[in-house]
PDB file of N, CA, C, O and CB in Angstrom:
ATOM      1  N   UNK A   1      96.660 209.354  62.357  1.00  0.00           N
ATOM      2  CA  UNK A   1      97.672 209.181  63.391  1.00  0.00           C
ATOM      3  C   UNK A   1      98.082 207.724  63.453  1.00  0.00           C
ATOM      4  O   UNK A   1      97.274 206.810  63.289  1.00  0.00           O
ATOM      5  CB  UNK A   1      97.153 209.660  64.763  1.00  0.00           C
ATOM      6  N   UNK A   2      99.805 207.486  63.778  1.00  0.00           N
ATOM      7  CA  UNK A   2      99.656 206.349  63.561  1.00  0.00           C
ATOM      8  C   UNK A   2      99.579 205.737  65.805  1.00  0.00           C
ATOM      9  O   UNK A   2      99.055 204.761  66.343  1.00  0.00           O
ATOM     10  CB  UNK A   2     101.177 205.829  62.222  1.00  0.00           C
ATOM     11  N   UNK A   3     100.210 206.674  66.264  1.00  0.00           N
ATOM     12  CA  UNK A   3      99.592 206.972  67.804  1.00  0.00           C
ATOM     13  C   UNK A   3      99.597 207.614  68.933  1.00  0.00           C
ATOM     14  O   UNK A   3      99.792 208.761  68.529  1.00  0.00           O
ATOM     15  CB  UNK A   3      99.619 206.384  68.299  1.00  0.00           C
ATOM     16  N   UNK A   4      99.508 207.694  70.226  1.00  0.00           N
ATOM     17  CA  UNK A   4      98.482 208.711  70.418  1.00  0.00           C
ATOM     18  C   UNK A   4      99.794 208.610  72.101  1.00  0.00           C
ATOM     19  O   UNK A   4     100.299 207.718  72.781  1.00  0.00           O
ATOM     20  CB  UNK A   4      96.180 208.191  70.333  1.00  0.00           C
ATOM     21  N   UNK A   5      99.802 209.930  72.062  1.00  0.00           N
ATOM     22  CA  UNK A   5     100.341 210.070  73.487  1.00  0.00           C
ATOM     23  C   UNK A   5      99.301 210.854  74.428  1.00  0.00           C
ATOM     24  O   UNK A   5      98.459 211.724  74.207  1.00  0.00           O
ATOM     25  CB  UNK A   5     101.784 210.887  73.457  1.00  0.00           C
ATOM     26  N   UNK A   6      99.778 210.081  75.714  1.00  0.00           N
ATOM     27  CA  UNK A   6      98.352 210.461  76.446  1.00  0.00           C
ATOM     28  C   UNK A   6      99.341 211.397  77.673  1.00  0.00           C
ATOM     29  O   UNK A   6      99.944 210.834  78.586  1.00  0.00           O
ATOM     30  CB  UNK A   6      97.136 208.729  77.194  1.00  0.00           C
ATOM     31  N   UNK A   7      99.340 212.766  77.474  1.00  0.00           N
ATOM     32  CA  UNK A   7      99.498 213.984  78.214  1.00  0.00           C
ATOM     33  C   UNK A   7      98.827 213.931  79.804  1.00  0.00           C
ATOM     34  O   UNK A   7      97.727 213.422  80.019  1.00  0.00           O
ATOM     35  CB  UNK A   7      98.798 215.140  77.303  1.00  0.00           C
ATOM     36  N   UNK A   8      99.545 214.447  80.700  1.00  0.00           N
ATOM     37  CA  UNK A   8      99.547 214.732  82.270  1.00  0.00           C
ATOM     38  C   UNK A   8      99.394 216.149  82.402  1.00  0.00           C
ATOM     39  O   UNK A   8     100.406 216.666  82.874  1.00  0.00           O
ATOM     40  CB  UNK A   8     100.907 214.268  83.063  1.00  0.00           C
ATOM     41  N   UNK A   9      97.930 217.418  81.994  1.00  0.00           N
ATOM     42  CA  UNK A   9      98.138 218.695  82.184  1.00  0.00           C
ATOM     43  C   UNK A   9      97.988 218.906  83.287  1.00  0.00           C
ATOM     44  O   UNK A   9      97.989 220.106  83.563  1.00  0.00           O
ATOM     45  CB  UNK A   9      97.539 219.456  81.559  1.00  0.00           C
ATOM     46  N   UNK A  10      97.835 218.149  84.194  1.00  0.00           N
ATOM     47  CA  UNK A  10      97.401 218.890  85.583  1.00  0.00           C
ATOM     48  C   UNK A  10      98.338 219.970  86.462  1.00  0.00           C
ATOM     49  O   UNK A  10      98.130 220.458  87.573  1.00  0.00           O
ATOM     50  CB  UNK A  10      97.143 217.746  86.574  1.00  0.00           C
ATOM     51  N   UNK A  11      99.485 220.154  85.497  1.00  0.00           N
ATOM     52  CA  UNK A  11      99.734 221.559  86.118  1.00  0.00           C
ATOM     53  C   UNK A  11     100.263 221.902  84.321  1.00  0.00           C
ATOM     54  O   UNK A  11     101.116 221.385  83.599  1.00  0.00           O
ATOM     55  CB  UNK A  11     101.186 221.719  87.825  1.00  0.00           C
ATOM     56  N   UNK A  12      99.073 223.235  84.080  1.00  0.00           N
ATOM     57  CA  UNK A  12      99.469 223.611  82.578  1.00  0.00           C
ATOM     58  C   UNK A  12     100.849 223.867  82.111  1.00  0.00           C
ATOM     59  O   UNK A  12     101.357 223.221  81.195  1.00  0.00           O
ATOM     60  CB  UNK A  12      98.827 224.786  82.220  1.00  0.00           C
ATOM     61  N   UNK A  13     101.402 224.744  82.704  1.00  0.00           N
ATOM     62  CA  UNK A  13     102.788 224.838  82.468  1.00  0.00           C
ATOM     63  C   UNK A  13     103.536 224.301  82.537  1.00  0.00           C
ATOM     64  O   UNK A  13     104.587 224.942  82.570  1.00  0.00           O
ATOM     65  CB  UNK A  13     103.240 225.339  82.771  1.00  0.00           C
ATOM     66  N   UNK A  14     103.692 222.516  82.628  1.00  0.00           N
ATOM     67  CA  UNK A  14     104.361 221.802  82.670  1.00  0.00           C
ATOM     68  C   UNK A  14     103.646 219.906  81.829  1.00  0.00           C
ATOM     69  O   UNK A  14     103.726 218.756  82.259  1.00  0.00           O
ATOM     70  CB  UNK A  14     104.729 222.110  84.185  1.00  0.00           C
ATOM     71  N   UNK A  15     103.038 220.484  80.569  1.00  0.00           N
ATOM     72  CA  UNK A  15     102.696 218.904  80.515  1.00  0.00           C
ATOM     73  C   UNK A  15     103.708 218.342  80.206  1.00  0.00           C
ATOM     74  O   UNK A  15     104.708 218.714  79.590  1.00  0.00           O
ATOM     75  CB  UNK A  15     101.687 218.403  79.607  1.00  0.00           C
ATOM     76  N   UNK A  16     103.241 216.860  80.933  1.00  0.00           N
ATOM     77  CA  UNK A  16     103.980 215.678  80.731  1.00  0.00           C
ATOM     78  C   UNK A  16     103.436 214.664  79.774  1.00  0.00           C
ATOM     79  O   UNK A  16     102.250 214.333  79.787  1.00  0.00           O
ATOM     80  CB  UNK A  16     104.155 215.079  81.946  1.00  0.00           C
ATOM     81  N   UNK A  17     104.499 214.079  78.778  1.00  0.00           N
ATOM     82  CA  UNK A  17     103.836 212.464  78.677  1.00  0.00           C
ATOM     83  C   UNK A  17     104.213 211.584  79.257  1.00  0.00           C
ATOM     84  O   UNK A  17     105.382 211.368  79.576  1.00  0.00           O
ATOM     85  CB  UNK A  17     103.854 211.821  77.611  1.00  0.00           C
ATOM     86  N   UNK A  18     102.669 210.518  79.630  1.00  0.00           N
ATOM     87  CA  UNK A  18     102.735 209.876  80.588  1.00  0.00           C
ATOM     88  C   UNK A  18     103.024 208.051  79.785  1.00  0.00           C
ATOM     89  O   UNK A  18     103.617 207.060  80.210  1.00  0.00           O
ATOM     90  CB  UNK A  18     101.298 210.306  81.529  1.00  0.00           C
ATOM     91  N   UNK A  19     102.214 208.351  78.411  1.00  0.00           N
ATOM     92  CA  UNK A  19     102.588 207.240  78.298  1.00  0.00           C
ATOM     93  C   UNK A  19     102.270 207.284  76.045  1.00  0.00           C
ATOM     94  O   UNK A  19     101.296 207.887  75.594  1.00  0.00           O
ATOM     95  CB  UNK A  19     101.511 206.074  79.649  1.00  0.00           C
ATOM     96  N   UNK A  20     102.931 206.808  75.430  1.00  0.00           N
ATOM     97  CA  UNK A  20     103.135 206.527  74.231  1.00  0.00           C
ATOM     98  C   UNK A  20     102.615 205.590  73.824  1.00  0.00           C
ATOM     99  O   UNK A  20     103.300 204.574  73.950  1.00  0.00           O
ATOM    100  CB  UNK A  20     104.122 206.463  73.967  1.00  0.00           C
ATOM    101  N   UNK A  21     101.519 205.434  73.299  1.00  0.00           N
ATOM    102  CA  UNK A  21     100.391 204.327  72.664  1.00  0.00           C
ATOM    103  C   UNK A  21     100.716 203.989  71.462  1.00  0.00           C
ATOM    104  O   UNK A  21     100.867 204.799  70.547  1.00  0.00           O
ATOM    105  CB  UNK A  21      98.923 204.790  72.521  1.00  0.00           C
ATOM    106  N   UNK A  22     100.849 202.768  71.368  1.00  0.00           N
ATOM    107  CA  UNK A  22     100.617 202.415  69.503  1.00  0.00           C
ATOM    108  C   UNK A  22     101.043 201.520  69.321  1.00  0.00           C
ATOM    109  O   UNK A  22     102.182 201.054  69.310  1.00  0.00           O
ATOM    110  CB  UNK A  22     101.191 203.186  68.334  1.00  0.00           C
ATOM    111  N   UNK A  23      99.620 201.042  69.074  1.00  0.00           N
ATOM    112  CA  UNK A  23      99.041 199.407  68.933  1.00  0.00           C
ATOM    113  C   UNK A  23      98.354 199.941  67.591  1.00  0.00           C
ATOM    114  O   UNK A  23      97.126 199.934  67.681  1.00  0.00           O
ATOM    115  CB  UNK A  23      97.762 198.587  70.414  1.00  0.00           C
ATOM    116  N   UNK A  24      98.711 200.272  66.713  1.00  0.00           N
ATOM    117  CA  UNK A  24      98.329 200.055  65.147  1.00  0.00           C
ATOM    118  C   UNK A  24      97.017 200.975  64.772  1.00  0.00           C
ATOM    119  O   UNK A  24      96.232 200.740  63.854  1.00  0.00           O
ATOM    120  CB  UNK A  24      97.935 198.321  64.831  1.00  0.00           C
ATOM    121  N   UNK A  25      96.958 202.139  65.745  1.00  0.00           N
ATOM    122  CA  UNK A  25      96.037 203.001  65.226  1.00  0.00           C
ATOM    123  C   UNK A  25      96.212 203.660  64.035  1.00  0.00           C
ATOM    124  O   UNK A  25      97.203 204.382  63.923  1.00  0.00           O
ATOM    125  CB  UNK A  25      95.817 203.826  66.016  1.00  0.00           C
ATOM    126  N   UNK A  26      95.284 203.528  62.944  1.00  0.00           N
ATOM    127  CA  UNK A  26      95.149 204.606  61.727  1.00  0.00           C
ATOM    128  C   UNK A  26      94.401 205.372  61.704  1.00  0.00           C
ATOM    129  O   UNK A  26      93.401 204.949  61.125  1.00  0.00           O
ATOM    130  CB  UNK A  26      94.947 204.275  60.639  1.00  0.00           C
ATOM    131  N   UNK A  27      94.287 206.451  62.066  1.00  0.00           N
ATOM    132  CA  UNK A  27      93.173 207.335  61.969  1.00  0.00           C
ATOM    133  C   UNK A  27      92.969 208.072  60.472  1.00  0.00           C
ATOM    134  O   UNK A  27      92.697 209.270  60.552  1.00  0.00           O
ATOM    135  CB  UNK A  27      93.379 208.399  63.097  1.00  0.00           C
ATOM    136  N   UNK A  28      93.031 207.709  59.597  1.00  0.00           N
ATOM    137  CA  UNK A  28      93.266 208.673  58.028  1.00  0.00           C
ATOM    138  C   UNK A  28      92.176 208.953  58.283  1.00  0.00           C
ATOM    139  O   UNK A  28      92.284 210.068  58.795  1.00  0.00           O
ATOM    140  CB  UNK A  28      93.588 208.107  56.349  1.00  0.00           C
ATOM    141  N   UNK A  29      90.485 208.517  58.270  1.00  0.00           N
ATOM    142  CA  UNK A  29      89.365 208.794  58.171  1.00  0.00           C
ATOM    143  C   UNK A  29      88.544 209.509  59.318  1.00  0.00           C
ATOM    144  O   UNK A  29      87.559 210.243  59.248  1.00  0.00           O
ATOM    145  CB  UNK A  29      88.947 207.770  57.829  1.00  0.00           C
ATOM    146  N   UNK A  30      89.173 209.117  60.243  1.00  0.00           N
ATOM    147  CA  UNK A  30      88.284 209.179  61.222  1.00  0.00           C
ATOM    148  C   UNK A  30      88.818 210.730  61.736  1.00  0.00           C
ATOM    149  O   UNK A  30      89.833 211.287  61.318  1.00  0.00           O
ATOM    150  CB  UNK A  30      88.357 207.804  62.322  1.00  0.00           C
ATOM    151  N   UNK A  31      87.730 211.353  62.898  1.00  0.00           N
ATOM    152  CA  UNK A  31      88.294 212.334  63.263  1.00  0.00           C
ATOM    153  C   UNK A  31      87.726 212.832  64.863  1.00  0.00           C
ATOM    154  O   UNK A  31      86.610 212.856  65.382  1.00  0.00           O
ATOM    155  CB  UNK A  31      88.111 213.269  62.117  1.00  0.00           C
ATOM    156  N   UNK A  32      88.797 213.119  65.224  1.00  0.00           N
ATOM    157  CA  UNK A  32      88.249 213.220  66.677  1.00  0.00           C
ATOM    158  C   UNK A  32      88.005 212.551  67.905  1.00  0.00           C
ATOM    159  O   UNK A  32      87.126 211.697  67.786  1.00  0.00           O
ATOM    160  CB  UNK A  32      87.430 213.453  66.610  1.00  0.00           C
ATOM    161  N   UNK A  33      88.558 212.666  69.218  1.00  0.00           N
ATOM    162  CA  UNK A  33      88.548 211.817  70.006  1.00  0.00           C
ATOM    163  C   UNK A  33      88.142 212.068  71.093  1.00  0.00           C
ATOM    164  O   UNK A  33      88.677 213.014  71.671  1.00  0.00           O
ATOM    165  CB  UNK A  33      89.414 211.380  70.068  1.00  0.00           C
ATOM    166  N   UNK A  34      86.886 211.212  71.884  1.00  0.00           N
ATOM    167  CA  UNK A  34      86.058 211.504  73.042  1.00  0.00           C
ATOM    168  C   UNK A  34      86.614 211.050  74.045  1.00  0.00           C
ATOM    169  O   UNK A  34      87.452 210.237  73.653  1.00  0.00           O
ATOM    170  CB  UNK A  34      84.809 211.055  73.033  1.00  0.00           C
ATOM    171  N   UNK A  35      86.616 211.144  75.455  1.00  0.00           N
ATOM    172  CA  UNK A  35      86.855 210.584  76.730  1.00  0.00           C
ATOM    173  C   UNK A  35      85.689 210.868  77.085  1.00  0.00           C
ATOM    174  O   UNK A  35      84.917 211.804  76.879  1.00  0.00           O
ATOM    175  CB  UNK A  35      87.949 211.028  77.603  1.00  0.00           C
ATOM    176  N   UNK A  36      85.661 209.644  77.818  1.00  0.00           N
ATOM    177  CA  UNK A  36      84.236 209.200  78.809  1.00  0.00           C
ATOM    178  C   UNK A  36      84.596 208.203  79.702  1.00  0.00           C
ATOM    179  O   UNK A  36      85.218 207.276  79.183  1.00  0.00           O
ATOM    180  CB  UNK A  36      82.887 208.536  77.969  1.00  0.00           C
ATOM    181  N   UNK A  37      84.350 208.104  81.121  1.00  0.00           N
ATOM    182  CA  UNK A  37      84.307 207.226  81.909  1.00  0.00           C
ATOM    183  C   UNK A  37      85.627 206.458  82.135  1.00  0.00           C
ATOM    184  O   UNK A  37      85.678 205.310  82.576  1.00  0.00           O
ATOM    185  CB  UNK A  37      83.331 206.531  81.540  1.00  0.00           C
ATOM    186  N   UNK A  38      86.927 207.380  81.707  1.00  0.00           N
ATOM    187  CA  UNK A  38      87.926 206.699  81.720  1.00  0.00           C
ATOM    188  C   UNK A  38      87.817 205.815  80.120  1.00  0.00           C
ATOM    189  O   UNK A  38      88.156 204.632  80.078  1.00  0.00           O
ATOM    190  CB  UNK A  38      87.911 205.859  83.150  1.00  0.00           C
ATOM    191  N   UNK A  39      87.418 206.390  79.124  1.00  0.00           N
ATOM    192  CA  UNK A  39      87.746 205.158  77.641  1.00  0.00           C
ATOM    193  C   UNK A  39      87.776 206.458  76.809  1.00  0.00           C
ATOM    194  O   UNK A  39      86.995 207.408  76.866  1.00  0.00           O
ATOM    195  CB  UNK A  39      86.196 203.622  76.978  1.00  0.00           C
ATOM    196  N   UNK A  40      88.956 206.265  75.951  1.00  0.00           N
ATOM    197  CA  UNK A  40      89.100 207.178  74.980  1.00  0.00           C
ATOM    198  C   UNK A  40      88.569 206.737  73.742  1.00  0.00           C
ATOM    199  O   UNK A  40      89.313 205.823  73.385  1.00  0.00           O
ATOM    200  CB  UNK A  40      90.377 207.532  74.853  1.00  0.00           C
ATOM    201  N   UNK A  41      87.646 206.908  72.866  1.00  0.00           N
ATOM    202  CA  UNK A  41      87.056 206.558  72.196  1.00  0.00           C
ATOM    203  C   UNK A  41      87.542 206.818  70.272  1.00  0.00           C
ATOM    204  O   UNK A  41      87.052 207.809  69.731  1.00  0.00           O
ATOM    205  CB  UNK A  41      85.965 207.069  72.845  1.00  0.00           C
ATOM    206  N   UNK A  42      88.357 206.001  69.523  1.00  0.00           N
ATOM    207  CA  UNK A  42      89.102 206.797  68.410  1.00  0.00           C
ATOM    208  C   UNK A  42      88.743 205.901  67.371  1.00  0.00           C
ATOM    209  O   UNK A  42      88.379 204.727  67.446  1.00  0.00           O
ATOM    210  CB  UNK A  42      90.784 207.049  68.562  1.00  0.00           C
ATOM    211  N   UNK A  43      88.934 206.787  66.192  1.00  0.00           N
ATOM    212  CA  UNK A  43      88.131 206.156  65.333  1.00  0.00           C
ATOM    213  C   UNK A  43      89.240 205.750  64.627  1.00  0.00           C
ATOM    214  O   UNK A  43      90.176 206.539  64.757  1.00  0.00           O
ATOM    215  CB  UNK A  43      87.019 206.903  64.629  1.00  0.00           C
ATOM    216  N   UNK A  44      89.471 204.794  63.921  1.00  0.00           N
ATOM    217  CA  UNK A  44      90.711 203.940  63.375  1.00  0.00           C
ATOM    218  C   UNK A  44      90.530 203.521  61.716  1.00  0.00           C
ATOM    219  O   UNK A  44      90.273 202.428  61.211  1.00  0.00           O
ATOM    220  CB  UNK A  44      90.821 202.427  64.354  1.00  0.00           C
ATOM    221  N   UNK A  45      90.783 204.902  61.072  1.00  0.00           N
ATOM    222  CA  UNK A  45      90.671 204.882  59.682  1.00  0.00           C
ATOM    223  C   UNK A  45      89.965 204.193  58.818  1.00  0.00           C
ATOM    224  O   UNK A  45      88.811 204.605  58.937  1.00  0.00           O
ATOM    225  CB  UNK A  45      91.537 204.727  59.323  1.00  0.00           C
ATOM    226  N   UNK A  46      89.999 203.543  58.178  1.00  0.00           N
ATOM    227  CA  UNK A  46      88.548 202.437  57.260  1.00  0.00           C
ATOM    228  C   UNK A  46      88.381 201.530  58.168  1.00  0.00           C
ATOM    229  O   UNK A  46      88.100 200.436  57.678  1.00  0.00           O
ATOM    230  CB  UNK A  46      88.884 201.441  55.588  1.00  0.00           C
ATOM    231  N   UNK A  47      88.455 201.556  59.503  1.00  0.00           N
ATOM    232  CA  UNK A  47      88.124 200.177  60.378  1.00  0.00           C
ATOM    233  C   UNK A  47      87.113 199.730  61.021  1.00  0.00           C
ATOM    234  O   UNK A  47      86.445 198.698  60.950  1.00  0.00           O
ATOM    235  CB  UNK A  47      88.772 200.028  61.254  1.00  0.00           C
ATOM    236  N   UNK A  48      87.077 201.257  62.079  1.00  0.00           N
ATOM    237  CA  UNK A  48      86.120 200.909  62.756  1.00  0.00           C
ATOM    238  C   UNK A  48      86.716 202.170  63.799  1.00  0.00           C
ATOM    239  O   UNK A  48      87.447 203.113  63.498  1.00  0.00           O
ATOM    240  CB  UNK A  48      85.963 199.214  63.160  1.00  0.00           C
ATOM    241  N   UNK A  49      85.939 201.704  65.517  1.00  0.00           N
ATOM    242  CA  UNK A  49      86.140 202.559  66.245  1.00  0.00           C
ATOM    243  C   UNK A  49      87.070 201.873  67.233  1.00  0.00           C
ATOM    244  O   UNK A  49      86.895 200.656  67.173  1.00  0.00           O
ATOM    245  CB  UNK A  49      84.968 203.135  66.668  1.00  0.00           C
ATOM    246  N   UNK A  50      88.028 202.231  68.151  1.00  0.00           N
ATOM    247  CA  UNK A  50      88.890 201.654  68.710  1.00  0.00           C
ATOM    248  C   UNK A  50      88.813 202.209  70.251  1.00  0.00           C
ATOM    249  O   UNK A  50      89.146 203.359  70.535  1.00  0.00           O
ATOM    250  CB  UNK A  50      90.121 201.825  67.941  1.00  0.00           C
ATOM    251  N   UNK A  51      88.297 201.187  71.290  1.00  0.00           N
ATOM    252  CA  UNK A  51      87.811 201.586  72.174  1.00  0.00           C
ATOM    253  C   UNK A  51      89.142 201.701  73.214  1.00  0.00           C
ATOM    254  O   UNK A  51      89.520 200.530  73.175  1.00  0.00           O
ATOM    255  CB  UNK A  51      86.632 200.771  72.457  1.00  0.00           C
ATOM    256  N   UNK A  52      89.722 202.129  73.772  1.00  0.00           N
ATOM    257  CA  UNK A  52      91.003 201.915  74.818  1.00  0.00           C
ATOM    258  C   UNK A  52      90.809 202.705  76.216  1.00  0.00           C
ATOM    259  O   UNK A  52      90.854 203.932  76.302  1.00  0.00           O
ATOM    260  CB  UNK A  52      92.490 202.528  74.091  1.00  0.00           C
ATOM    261  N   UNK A  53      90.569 201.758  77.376  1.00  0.00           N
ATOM    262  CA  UNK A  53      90.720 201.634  78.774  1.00  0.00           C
ATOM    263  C   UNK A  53      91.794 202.576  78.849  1.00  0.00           C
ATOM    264  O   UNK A  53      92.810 202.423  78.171  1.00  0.00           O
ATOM    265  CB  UNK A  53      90.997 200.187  79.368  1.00  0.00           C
ATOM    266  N   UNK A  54      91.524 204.212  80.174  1.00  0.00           N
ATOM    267  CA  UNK A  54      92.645 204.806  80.323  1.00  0.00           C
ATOM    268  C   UNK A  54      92.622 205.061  81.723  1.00  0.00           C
ATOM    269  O   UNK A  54      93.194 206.019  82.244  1.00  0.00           O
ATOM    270  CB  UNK A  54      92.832 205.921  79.476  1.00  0.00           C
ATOM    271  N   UNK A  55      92.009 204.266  82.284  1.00  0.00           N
ATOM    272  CA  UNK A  55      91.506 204.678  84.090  1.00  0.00           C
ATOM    273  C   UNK A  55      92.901 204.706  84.661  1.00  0.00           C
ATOM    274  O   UNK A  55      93.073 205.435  85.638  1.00  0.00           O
ATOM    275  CB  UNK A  55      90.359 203.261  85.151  1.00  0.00           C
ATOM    276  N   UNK A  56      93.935 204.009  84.186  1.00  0.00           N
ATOM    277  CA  UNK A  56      95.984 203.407  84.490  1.00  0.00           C
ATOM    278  C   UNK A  56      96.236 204.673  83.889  1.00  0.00           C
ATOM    279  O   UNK A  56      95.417 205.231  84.618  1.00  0.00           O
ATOM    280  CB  UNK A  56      97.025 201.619  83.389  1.00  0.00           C
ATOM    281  N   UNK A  57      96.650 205.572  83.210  1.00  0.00           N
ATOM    282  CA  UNK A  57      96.909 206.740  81.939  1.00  0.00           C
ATOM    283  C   UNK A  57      98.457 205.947  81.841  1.00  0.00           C
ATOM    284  O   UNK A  57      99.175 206.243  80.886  1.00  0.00           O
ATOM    285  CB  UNK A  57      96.873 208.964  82.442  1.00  0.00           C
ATOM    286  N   UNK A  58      98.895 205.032  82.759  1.00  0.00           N
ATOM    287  CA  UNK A  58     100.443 204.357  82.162  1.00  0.00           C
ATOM    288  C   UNK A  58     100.405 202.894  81.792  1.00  0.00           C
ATOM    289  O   UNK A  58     101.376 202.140  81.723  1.00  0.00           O
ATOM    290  CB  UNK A  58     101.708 204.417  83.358  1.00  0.00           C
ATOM    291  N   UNK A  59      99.214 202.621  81.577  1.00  0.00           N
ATOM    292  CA  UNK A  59      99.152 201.822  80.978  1.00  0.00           C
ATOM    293  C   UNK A  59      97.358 201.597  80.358  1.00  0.00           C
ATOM    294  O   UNK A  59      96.418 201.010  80.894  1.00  0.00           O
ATOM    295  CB  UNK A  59      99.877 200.885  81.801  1.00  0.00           C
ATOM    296  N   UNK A  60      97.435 202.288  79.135  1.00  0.00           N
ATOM    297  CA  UNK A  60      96.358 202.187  78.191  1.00  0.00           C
ATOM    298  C   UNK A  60      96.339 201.021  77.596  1.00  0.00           C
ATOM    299  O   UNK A  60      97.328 200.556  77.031  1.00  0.00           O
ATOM    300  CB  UNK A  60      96.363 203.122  77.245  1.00  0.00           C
ATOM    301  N   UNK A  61      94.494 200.066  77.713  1.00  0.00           N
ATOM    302  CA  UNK A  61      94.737 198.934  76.930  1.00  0.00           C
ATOM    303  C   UNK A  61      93.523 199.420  75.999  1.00  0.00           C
ATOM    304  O   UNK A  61      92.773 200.373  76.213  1.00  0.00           O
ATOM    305  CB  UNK A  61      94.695 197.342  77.721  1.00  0.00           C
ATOM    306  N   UNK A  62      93.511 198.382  74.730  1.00  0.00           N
ATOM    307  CA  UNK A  62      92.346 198.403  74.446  1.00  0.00           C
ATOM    308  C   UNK A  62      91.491 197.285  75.039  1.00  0.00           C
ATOM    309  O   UNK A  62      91.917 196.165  75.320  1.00  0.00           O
ATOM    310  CB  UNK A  62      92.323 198.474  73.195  1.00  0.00           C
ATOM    311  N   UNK A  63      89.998 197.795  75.226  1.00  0.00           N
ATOM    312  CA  UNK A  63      88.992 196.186  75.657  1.00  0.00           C
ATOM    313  C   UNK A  63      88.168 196.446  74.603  1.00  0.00           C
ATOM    314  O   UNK A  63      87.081 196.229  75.140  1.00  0.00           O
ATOM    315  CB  UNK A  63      87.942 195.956  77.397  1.00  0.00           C
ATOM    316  N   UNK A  64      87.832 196.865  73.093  1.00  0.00           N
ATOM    317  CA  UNK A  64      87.235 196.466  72.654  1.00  0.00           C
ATOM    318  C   UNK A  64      87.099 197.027  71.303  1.00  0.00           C
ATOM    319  O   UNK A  64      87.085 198.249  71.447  1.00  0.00           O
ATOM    320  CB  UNK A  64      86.510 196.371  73.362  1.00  0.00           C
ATOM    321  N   UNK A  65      86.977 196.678  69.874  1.00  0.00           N
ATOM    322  CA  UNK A  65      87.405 196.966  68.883  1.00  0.00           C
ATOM    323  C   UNK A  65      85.745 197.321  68.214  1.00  0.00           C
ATOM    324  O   UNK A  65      84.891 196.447  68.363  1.00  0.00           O
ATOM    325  CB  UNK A  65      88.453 195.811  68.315  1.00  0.00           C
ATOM    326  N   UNK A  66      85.352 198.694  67.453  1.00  0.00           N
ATOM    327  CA  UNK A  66      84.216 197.802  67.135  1.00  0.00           C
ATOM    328  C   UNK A  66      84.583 198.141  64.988  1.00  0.00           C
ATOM    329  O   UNK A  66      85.086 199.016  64.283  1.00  0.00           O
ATOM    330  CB  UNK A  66      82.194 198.600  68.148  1.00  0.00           C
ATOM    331  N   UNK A  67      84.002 196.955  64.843  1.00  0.00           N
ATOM    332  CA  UNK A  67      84.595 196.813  63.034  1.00  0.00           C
ATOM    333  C   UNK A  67      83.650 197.113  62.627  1.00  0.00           C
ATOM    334  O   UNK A  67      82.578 196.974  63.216  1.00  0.00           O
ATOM    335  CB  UNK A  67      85.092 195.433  62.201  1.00  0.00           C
ATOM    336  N   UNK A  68      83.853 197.801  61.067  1.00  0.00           N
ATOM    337  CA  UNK A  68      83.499 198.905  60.507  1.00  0.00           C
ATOM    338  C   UNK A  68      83.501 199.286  59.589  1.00  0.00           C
ATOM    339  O   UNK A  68      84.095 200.358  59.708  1.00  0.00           O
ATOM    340  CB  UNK A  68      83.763 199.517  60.765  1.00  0.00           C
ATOM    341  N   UNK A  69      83.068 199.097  58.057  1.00  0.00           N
ATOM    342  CA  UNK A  69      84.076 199.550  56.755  1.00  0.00           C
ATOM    343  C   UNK A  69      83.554 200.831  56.856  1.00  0.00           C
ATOM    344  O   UNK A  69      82.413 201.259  57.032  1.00  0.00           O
ATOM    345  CB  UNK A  69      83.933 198.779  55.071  1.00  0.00           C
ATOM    346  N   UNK A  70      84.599 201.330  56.712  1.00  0.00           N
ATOM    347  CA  UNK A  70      83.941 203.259  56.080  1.00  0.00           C
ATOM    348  C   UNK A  70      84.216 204.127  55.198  1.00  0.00           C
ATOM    349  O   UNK A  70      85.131 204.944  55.300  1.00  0.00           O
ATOM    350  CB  UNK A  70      84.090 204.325  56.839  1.00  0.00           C
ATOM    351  N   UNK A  71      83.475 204.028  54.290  1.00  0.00           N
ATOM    352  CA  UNK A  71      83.233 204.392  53.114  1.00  0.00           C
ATOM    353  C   UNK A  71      84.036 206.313  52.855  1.00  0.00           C
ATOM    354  O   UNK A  71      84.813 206.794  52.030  1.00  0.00           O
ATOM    355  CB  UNK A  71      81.400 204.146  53.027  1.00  0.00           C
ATOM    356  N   UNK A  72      83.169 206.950  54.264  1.00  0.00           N
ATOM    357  CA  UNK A  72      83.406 208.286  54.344  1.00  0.00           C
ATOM    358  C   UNK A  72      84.069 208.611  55.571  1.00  0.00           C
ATOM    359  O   UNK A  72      83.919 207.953  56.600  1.00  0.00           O
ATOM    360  CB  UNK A  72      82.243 209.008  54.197  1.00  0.00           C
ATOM    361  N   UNK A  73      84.791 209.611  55.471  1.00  0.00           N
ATOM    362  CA  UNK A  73      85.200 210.366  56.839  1.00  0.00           C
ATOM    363  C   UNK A  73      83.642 210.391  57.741  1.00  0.00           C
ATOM    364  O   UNK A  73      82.540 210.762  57.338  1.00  0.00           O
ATOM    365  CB  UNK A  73      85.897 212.238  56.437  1.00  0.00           C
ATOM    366  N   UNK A  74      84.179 209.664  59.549  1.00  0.00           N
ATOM    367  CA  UNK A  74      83.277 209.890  59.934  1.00  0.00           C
ATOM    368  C   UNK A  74      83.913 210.657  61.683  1.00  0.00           C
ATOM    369  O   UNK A  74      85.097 210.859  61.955  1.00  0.00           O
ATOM    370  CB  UNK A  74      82.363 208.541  59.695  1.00  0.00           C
ATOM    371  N   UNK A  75      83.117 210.845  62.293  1.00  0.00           N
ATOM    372  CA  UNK A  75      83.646 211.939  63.491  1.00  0.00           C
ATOM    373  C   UNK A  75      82.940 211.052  64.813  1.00  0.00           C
ATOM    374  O   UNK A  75      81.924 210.358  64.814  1.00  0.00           O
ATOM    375  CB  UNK A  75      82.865 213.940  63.280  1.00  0.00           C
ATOM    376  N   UNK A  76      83.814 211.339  65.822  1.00  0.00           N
ATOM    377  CA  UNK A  76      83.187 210.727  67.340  1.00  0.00           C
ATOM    378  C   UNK A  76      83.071 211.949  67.930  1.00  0.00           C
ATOM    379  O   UNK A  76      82.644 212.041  69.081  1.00  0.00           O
ATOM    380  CB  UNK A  76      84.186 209.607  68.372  1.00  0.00           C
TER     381      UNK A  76
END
């Protein structure tokens, strides 16, 4: 992916996007994406993992990158 829209389902029959991310995510390798505690957790192709603050959902930052070479497809 190159990025990531972050969806409003709270009424199913009507999602919204709330906000259009993309700050240079590659996901070719990586797969899969966790939420926890308000941080969406994505893995960013031969990089590493790409941590991004969503507690705002209109305004997603990242606070923290973690680097990474990766050899193989890996999963969060």
């Amino acid at each position: 992916i190159d990025y990531l829209d972050i969806i409003d389902v709270s009424d199913p029959s009507n999602p919204t996007i709330i906000n259009h991310y993309n700050k240079g995510i590659h996901s070719a390798f990586g797969s899969g994406i966790e939420f926890l505690n308000n941080t969406l957790y994505v893995p960013d192709g031969n990089y590493g993992l790409e941590l991004i603050d969503v507690f705002d959902p209109s305004n997603p930052t990242q606070f923290t990158f973690c680097f990474f070479y990766v050899h193989h497809p890996f999963y969060v």
